[in-house]
C-alpha positions as CSV (number, residue, x, y, z in Angstrom):
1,X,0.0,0.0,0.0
2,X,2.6,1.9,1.1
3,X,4.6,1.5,-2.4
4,X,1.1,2.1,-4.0
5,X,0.9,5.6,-2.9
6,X,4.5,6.3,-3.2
7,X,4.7,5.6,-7.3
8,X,1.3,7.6,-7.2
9,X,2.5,10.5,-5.6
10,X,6.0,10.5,-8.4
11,X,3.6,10.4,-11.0
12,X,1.6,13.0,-10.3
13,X,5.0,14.8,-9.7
14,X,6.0,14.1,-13.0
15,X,3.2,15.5,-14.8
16,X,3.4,18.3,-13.0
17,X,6.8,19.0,-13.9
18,X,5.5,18.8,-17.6
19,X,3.0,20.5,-17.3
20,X,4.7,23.6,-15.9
21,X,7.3,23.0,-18.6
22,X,4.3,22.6,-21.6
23,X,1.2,24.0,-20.1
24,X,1.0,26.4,-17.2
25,X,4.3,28.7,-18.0
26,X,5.1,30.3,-21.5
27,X,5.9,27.4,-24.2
28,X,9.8,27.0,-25.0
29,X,10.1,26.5,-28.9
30,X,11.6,27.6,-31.8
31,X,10.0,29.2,-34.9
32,X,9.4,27.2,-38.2
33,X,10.6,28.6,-41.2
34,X,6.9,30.0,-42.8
35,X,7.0,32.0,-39.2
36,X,10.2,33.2,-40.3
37,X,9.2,34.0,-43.9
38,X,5.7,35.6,-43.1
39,X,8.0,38.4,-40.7
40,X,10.2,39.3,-43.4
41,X,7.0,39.8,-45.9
42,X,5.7,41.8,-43.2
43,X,8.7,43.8,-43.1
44,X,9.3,44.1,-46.5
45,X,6.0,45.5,-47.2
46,X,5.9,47.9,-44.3
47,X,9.9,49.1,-46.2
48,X,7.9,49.3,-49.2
49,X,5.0,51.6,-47.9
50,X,7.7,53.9,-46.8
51,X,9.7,54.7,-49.8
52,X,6.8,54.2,-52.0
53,X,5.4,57.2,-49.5
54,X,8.3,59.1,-50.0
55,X,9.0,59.0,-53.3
56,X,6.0,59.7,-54.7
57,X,3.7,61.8,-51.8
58,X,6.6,64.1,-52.3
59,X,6.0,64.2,-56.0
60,X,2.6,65.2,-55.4
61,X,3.0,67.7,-52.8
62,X,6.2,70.0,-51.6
63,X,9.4,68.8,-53.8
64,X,8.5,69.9,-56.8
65,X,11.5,70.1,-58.6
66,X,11.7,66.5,-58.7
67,X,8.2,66.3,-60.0
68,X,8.8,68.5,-62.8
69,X,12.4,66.3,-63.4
70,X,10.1,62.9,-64.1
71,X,7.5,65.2,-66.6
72,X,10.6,65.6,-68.2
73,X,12.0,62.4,-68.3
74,X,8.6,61.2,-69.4
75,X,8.8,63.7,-72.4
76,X,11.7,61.4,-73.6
77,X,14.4,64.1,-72.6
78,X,18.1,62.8,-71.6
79,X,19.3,62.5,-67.9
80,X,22.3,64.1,-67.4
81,X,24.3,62.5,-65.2
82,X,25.6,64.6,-61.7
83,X,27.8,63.6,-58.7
84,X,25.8,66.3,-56.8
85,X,22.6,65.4,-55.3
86,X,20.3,67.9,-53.4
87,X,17.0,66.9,-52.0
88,X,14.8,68.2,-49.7
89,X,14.7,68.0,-45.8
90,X,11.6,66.3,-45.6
91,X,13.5,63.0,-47.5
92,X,15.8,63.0,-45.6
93,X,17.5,59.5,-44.3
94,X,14.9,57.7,-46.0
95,X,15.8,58.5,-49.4
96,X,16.3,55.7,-51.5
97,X,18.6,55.6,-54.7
98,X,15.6,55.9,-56.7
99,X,15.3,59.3,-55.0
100,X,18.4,60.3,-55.2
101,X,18.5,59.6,-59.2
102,X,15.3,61.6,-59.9
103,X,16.8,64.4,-57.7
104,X,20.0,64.0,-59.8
105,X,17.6,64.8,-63.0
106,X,16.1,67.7,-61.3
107,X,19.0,69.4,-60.8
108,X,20.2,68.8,-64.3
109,X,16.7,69.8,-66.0
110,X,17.3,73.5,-63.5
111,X,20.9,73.6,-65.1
112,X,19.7,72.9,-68.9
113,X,16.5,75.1,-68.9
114,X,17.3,77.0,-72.3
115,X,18.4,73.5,-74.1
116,X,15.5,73.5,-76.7
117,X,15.5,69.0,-76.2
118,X,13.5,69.4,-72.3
119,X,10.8,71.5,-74.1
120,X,7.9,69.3,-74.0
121,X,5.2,71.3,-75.8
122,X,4.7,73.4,-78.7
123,X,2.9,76.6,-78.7
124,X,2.1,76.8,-82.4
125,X,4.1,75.4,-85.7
126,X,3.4,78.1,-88.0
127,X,4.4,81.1,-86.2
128,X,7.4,83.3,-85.1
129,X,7.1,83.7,-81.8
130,X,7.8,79.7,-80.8
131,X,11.7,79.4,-81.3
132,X,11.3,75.6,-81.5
133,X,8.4,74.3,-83.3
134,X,7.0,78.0,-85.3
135,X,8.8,76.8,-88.8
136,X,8.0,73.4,-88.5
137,X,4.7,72.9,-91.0
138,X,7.3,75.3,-93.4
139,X,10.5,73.5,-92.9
140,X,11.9,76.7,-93.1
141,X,13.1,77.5,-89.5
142,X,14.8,75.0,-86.7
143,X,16.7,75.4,-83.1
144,X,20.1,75.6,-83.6
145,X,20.8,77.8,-87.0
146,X,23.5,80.4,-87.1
147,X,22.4,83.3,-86.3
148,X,21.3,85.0,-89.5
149,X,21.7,84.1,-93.7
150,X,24.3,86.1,-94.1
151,X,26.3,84.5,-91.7
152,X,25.6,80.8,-93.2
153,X,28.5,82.0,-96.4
154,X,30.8,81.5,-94.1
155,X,30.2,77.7,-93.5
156,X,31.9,75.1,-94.7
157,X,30.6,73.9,-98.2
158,X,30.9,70.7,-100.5
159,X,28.5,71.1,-103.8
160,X,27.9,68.1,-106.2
161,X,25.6,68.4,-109.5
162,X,24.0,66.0,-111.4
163,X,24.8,67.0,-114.8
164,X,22.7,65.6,-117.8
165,X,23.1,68.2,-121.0
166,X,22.0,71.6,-119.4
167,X,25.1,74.4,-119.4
168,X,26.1,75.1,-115.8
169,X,27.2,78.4,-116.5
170,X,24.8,79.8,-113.6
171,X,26.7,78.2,-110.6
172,X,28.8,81.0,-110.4
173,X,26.6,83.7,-109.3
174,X,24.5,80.9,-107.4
175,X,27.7,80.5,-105.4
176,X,28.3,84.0,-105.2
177,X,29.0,85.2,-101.5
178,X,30.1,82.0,-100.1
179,X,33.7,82.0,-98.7
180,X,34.1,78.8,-98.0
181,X,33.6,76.1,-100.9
182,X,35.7,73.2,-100.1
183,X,35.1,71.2,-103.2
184,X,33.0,71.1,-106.2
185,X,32.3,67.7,-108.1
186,X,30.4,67.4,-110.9
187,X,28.8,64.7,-112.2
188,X,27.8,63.6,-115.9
189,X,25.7,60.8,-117.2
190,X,24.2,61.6,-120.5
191,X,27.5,62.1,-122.4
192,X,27.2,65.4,-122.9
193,X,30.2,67.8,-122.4
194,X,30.5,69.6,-119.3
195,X,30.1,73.7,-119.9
196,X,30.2,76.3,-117.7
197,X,31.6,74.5,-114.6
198,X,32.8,76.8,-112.2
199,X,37.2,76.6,-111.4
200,X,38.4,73.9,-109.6
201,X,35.1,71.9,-110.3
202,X,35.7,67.9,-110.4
203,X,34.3,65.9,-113.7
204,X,33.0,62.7,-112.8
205,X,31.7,60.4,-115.6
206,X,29.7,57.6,-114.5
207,X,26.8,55.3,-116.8
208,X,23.2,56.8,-117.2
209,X,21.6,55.2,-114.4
210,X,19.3,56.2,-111.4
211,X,19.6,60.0,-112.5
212,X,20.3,62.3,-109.9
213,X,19.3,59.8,-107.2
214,X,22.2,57.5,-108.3
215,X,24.7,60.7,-108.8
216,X,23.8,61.7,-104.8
217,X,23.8,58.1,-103.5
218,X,27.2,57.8,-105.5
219,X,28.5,60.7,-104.0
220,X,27.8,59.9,-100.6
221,X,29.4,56.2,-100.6
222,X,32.4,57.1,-103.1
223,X,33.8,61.0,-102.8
224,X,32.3,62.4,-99.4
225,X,34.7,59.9,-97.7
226,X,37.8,61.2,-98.9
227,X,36.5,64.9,-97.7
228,X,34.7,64.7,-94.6
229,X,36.0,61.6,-92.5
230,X,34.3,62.4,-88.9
231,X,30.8,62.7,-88.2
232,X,31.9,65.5,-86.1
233,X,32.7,67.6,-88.9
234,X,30.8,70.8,-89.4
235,X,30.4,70.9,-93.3
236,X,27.1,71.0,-95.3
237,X,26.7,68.9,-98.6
238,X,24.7,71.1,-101.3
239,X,22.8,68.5,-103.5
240,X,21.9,69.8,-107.0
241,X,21.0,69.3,-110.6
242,X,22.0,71.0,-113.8
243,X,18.5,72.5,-113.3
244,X,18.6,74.1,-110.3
245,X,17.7,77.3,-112.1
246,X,14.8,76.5,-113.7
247,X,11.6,76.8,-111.8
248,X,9.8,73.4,-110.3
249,X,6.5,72.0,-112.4
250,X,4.5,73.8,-109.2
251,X,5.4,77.1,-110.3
252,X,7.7,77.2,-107.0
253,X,11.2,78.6,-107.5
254,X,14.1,76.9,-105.8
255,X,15.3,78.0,-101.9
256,X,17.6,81.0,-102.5
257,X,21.3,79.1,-101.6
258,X,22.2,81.3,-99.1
259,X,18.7,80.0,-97.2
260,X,19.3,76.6,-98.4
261,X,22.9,76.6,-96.2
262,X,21.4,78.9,-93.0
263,X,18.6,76.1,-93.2
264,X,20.7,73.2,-93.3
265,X,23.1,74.3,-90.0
266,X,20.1,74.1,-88.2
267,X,19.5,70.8,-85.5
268,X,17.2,69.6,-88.5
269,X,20.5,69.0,-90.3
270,X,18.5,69.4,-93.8
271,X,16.7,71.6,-95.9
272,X,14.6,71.1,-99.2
273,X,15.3,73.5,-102.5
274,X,12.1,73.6,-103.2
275,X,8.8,74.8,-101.5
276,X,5.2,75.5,-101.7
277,X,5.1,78.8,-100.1
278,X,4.2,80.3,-103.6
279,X,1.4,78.7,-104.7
280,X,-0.2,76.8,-101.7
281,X,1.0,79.8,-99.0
282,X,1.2,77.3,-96.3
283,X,-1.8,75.1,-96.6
284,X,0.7,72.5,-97.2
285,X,3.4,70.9,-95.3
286,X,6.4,68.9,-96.6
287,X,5.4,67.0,-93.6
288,X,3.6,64.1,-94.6
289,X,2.1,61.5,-92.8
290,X,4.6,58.3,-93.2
291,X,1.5,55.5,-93.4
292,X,0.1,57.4,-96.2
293,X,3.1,57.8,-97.8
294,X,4.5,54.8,-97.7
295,X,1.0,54.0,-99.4
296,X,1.9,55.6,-102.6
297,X,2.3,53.2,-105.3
298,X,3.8,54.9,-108.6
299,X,2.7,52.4,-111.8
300,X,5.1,54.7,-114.5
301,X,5.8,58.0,-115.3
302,X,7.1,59.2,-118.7
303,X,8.2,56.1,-120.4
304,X,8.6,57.6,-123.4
305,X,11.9,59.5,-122.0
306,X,13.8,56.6,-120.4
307,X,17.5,56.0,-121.8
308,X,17.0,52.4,-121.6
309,X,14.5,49.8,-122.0
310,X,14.2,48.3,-118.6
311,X,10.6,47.7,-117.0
312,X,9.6,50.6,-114.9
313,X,8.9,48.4,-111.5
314,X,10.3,45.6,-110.4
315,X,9.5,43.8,-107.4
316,X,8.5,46.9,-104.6
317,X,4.7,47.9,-105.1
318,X,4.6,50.9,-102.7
319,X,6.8,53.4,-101.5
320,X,6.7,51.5,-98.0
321,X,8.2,48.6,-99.7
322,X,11.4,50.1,-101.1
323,X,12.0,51.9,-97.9
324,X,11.6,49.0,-95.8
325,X,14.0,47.0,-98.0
326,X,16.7,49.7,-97.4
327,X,17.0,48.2,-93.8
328,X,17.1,51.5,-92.0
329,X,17.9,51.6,-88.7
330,X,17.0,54.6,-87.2
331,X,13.8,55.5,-86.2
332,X,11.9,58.2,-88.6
333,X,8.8,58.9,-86.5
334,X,4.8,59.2,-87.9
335,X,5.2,61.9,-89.9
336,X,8.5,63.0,-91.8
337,X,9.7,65.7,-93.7
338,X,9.5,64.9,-97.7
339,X,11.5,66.8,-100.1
340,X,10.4,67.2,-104.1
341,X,12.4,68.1,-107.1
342,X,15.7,66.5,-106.3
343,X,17.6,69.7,-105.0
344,X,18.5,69.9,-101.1
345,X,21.3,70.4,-98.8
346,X,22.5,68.2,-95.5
347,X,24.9,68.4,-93.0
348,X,27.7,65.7,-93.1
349,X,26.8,64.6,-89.5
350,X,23.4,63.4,-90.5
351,X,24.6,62.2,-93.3
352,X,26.9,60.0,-91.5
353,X,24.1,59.0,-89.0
354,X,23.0,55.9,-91.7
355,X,25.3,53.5,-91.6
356,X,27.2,53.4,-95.0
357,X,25.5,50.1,-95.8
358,X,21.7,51.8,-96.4
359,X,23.7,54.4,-98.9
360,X,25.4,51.6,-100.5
361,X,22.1,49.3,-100.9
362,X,20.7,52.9,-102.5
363,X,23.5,53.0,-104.6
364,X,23.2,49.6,-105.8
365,X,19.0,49.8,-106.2
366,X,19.6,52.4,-108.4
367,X,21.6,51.0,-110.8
368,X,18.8,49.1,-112.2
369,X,18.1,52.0,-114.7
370,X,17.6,54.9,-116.6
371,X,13.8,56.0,-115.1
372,X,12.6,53.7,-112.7
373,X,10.6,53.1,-110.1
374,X,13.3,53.1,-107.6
375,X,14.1,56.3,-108.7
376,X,10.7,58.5,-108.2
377,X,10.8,56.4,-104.1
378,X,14.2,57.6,-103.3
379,X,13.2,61.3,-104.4
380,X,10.8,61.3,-101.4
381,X,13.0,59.2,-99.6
382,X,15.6,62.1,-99.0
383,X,14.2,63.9,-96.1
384,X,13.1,61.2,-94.4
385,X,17.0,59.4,-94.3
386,X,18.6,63.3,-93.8
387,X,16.6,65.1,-91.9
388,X,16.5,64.9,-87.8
389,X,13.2,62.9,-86.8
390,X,10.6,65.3,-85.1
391,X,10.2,64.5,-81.4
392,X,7.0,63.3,-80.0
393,X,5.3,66.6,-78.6
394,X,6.4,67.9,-82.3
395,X,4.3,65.2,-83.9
396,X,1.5,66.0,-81.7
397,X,1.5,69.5,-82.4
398,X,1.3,68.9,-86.4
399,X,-1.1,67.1,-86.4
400,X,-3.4,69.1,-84.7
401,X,-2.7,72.1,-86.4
402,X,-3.4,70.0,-89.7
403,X,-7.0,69.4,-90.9
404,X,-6.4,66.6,-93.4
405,X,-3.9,64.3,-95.2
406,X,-3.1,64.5,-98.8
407,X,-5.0,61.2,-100.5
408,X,-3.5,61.7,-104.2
409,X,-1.9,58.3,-105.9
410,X,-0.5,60.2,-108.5
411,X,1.4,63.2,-106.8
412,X,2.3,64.5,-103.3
413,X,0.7,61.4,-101.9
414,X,0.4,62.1,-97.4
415,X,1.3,65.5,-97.4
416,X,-0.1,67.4,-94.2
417,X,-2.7,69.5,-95.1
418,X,-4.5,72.6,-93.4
419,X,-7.4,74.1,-94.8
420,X,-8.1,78.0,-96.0
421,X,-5.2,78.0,-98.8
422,X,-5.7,75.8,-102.1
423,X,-9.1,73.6,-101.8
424,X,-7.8,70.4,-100.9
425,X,-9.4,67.0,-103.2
426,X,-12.9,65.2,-101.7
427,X,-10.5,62.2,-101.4
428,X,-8.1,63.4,-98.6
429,X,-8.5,62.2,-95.7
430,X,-9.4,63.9,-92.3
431,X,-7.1,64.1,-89.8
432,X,-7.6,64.7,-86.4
433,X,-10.8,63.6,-85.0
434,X,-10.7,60.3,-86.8
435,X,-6.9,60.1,-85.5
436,X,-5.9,56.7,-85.5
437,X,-7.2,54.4,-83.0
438,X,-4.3,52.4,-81.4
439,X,-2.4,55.5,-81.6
440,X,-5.4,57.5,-79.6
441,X,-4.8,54.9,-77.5
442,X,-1.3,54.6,-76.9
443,X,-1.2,58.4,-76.0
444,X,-3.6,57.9,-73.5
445,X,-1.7,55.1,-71.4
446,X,1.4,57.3,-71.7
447,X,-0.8,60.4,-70.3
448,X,-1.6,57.7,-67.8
449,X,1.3,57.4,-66.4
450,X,2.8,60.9,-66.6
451,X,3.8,62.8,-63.2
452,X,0.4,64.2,-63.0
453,X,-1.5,60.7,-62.3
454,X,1.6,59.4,-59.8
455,X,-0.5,60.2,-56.9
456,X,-3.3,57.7,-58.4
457,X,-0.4,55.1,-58.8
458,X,0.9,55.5,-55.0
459,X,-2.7,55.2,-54.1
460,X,-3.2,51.6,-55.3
461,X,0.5,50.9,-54.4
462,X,0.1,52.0,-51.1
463,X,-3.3,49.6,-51.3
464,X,-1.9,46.7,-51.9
465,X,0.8,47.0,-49.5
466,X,-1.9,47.0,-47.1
467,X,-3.3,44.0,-48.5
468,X,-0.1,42.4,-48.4
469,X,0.9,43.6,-44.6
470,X,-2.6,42.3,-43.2
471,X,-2.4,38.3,-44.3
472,X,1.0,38.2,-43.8
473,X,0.2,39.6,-39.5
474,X,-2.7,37.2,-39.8
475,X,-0.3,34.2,-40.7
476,X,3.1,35.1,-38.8
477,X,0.0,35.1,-36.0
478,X,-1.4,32.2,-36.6
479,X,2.1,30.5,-37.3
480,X,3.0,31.2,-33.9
481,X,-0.5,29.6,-32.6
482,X,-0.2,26.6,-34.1
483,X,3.7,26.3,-33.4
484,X,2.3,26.6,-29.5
485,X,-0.2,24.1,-29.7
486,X,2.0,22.0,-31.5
487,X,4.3,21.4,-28.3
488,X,1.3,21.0,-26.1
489,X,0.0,17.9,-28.0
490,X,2.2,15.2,-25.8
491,X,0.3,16.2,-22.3
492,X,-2.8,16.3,-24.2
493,X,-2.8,13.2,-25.4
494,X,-1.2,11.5,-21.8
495,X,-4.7,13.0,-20.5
């Protein structure tokens, strides 16, 4: 009996020494690893809330510097890098490298106010008191040009001339003025005899092929070269035909040279011979939109006057077609500059901006024949290789300011049209209000997410940190619960 009670009484010690160890005091045990794994997602998210608070409450509110930095940055203009970094007191120790890089553009965007490339809107195309975009739906005035015609004589000049059988005579007094005519190469095809070339002019006698689309393309991969070996150089190549002189089929005289040059040293890097000032005063553009250009589909043209007897078109239908198989690399935009007539002027730099291998497939292309269809694509192909591709906010603004596109098969197919000058054909199109869809679209999810709709971003970041923050407490909580009750199962089940 006595032994009885004895191995009772130890028993009941026992379980009461597990049970202080399991049940009455707090439970000894280690964390699992989804324990572990919930805290850090809770403290992840709470780090996330903060900076996302900082960066872009601030935005919204006091530091606005930084917010007018990322309306720039969203324009497309270039961050210029800085080791010197000022942000406001209220960010503080919690600012982030993120921060610190968007403060790094404010303070270059203060630094670079006058640089034409942060402007982000234009106030109209066709006027004089907008430096950047008023000479746009003209072509006739860019950023960047010296500072008056008369100073443009004293830049740098290379002239080459497609020669055919028309006296050249005239280049003298064309030239007149300019003091600083590096070279001079003419070029013959027809197998006429050269008259009237200026002094020092080069003869160059190649087959009659690709007319003066060949001669320029020839030029470009062959001579320029051996004149103008840096892409730095600050030179302007005048492109012209024996015929410069004579007035275009529109009744508009060429671009006075002098014009043609002040033009051309502008950041558009190009400028067209001819215009429509006189006969269309400004209701067309040599802007043109590229879809409907590349549209244009040219099925002959005087066939009677080819030098050799080689089908018009071969193989490319449209204009879109021959471009395309150029293989151009850089990027010309949705509505380019377009230059008629076959007279025009270009800085080397821009020139040198296409790699050598589209001037060579031109070269080649056009080597076909005599008049081709090759020949009439490259003419409008000019402007869009040569001159400087119009920046978004440009593009916007001229196609507001234009009323229709140009819808003609036969001539100045996609030109940019604005209506009150010449009356324009029932067949063009309307632009504006029936703007393209996708593009309508596009424009709106890039207003979307501009600096003025950050706060409604933050908003539903800031949201679904919350979401994030509450299940991960609810789990680290009940991790811990059932971690607990885990240990307590042995005396549970001794009961």
């Amino acid at each position: 009996m006595t032994m009885s009670i004895s191995h009772h009484r130890n028993d009941r010690r026992n379980n009461l020494g597990r049970q202080s160890v399991y049940g009455v005091s707090r439970p000894k045990y280690r964390w699992k690893t989804t324990t572990w794994i919930w805290l850090f997602i809770f403290l992840a998210a709470m780090f996330a809330a903060l900076n996302c608070h900082v960066v872009f409450f601030k935005l919204d509110g006091e530091d606005t510097e930084i917010k007018d930095a990322i309306k720039i940055m969203d324009a497309g203009a270039p961050i210029i890098s800085t080791t010197t970094i000022t942000t406001t007191d209220n960010i503080g120790s919690t600012a982030t490298a993120a921060v610190q890089e968007v403060a790094a553009a404010a303070a270059a965007a203060a630094a670079a106010v006058e640089d034409e490339t942060l402007i982000r809107t234009c106030k109209c195309v066709d006027c004089e008191e907008d430096a950047v975009c008023g000479g746009l739906w003209r072509a006739n005035r860019y950023p960047g040009m010296v500072s008056s015609v008369e100073e443009a004589i004293h830049k740098k000049l290379h002239i080459v001339v497609s020669h055919c059988n028309t006296p050249l005579n005239w280049m003298s007094g064309y030239l007149n003025g300019f003091t600083n005519v590096a070279s001079i190469h003419v070029i013959s095809k027809c197998g006429h005899e050269v008259e009237g070339a200026p002094m020092g002019a080069t003869t160059v006698v190649l087959p009659n092929v690709g007319r003066c689309d060949h001669t320029y393309a020839y030029f470009i991969t062959t001579i320029l070269p051996t004149l103008a070996t840096s892409k730095d150089d600050n030179s302007i190549v005048v492109f012209l035909k024996d015929t410069t002189t004579e007035e275009f089929e529109h009744n508009d005289p060429p671009t006075e040279p002098k014009s043609l040059v002040h033009i051309a040293s502008s950041s558009n890097g190009f400028a067209c011979g001819v215009t429509f000032d006189s006969m269309w005063a400004g209701s067309w553009s040599p802007y043109h939109d590229k879809d409907t250009l590349f549209t244009f589909d040219l099925k002959s043209y005087r066939e009677g006057s080819t030098a050799d007897e080689v089908p018009f078109r071969v193989g490319n239908k449209t204009l879109g077609d021959f471009y395309n198989s150029l293989n151009v690399t850089r990027s010309a935009g949705s509505v380019v500059q377009v230059c008629y007539g076959g007279i025009f002027a270009a800085s080397t730099a821009n020139i040198f901006k296409q790699d050598m291998r589209v001037w060579k497939t031109i070269e080649k292309a056009l080597e076909r024949g005599d008049n081709i269809q090759e020949g009439h694509y490259m003419e409008r192909s000019w402007g869009i290789l040569l001159a400087t591709p119009l920046k978004a906010f440009q593009i916007e603004a001229m196609k507001k300011h234009s009323t229709k596109v140009r819808y003609n098969p036969i001539s100045i197919h996609g030109a940019l049209l604005r209506e009150g000058g010449k009356e324009a054909d029932d067949e063009d199109k309307e632009y504006g209000d029936d703007e393209d869809v996708d593009q309508q679209q596009q424009i709106k999810e890039e207003e979307e997410l501009s600096g003025d709709n950050w706060e409604v971003f933050h908003f539903y970041v800031l949201a679904g940190v919350g979401v994030i923050s509450a299940v991960s407490v609810i789990a680290f909580t009940l991790s811990i619960g059932t971690t607990g009750r885990q240990r307590g199962l042995p005396l549970a089940r001794r009961h």
